[in-house]
N, C-alpha and C positions, 0 to 999 in steps of 0.2 A: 200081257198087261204089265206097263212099267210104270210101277208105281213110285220109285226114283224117281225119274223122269219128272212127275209131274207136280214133287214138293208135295208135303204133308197136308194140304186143302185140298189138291187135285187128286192125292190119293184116296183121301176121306170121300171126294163126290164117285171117285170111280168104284169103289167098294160098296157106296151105298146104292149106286144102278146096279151092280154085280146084285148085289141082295135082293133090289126088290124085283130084277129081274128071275131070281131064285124062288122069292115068293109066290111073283104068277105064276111059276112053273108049276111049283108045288099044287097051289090051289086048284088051278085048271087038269091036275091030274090026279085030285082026293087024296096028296099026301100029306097028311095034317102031323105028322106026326113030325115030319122034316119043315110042316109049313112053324111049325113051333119056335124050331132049331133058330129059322133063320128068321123071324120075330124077335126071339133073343138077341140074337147078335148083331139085329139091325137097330135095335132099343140102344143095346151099349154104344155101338158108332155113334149113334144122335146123341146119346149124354156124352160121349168126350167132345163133340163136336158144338155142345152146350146147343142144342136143337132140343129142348126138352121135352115140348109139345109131342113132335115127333115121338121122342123115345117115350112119351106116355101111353101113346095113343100104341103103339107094338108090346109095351109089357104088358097094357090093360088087354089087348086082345087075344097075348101068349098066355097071362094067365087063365083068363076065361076058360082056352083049350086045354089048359093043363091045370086045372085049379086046385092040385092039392100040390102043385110045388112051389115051394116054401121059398125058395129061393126066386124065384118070379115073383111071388109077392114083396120080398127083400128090394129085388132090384127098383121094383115100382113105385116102392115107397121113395127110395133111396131119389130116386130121379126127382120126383114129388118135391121132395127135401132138397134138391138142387136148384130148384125152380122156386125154390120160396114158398112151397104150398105145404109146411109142416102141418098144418090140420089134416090135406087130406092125406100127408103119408102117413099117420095114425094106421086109418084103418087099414090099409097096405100090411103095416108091421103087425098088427091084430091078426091078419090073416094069416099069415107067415106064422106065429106064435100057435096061432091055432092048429097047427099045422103040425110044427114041431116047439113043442114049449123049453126046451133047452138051447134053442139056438140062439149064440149069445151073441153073435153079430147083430140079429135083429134087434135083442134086446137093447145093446148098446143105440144102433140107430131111433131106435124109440125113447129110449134118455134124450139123443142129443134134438131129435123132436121137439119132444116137450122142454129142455131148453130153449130154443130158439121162438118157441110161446110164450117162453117163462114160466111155466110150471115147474118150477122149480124142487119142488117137496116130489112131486111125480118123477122129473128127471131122477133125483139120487136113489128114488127108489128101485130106477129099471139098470140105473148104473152100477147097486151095489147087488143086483139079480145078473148083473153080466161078468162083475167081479166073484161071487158064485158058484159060476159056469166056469168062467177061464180069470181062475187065478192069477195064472201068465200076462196079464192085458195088463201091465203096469201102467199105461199111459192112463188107464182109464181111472186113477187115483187123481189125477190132476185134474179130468173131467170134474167128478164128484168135487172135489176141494171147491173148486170156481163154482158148482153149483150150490153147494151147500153154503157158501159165502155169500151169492144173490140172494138166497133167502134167509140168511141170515139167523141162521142154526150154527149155535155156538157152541153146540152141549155135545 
């Protein structure tokens, strides 16, 4: 496989036949466990490759198979939110929280949610629960400012 050769598009489509040729394998041999793996990895190829549908359609199925990892509901959401669907990556990041209630990635990604709805009073408040979590997230001060400024909390 020379995926030089074939410029960063042609490597993207050979990777992702490599995958879902990985996928049938799996499935037609009951390895669900590996058939997960490569769900994951074929969701991220489709969200860098902005195919979101796609990458929906492998996180929502890797989640289902693995549904208490927090991180498959992270990435589902995430992609949701790439594609403009911040409603439904709510419940993504819910699950994810549900899951593990300190993980402050999702938290953040559930701020910048409810920004992009404008829920703004809901944004600062998942922003200063990620600020929290990981005091380190300085960036995430500037998030809250710009939210807290859409709605118009001066106090």
């Amino acid at each position: 496989l020379d995926l030089h050769a074939a410029g960063r598009e042609g490597a993207l489509v050979k990777l992702k036949n490599l995958l879902h040729q990985a996928k049938a394998y799996d499935e037609a041999n009951g390895n669900l466990e590996s058939s997960v793996d490569v769900l994951e990895i074929l969701g991220v190829v489709c969200n860098v490759s902005r195919e979101f549908d796609e990458a929906v359609e492998c996180f929502r199925a890797a989640a289902g198979m693995r549904p208490d990892d927090h991180q498959l509901w992270n990435k589902l959401g995430a992609t949701l939110a790439n594609s403009n669907r911040s409603d439904e990556a709510q419940e993504a990041y819910q699950n994810a929280l549900a899951i593990k209630p300190k993980y402050a990635r999702s938290w953040l990604n559930m701020a910048i949610a409810h920004s992009n709805l404008q829920n703004y009073d809901e944004a600062s408040r998942c922003y200063l629960q990620t600020l929290s979590l990981n005091p380190g997230a300085v960036h995430v001060w500037s998030y809250l400012r710009i939210s807290l400024t859409c709605s118009e909390k001066w106090d």
